[in-house]
C-alpha positions, 0 to 999 in steps of 0.5 A: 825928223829934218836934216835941218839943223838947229842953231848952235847944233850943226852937223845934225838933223831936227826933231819936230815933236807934235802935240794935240789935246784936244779940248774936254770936260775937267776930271778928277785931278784937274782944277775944276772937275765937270768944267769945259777947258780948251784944247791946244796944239803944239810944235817943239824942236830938239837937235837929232843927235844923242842928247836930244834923243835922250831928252826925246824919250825923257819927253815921252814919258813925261807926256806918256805919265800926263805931267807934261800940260796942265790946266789953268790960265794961259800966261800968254792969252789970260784964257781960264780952263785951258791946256798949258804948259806944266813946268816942263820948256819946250823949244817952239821955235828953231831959231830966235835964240832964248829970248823967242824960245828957240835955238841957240841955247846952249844950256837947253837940254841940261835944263829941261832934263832939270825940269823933268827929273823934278817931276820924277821923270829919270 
């Protein structure tokens, strides 16, 4: 936690959320059981305030019930066998505005609490 603000959220502090996968051996459940796929690490950013803590533990346990990241192809790097995303947006950037996947975003937290229901996470 900062007491930065994000834009469009002033007189509140950050979020910082941190995640690490490491890179592994497919299971059962993943799209290629027994293949190598790569690992990734990745930053996101919510506003300290009662919303963003709300979203924060819907985040939680998203990733806590591995619905969060998914193995497939990289939509960014074309890269196969790798930890992406799974439908669930995170902020990664504080600023830059939607187009840059930062703030501000002013329907950010109604959507990604959206997404996360749609994976059963309430």
């Amino acid at each position: 936690r900062s007491t930065s603000s994000l834009p469009g959220y002033s007189g509140c502090g950050t979020v910082t959320i941190h995640y690490s996968i490491p890179s592994g051996i497919q299971q059962a459940g993943h799209p290629s059981p027994g293949q190598k796929y790569s690992g990734t690490s990745r930053t996101a950013y919510l506003p300290d305030n009662k919303d963003g803590n709300r979203i924060l533990k819907l985040l939680q346990e998203a990733f806590k019930a591995r619905v969060t990241f998914t193995v497939g192809s990289s939509s960014t790097t074309g890269a196969n066998n790798t930890v992406t995303w799974n439908d669930i947006h995170h902020k990664t950037s504080t600023s830059g505005g939607t187009s840059n996947f930062g703030y501000p975003d002013p329907t950010y937290l109604q959507r990604v609490e959206l997404e996360l229901a749609a994976k059963g996470i309430v």
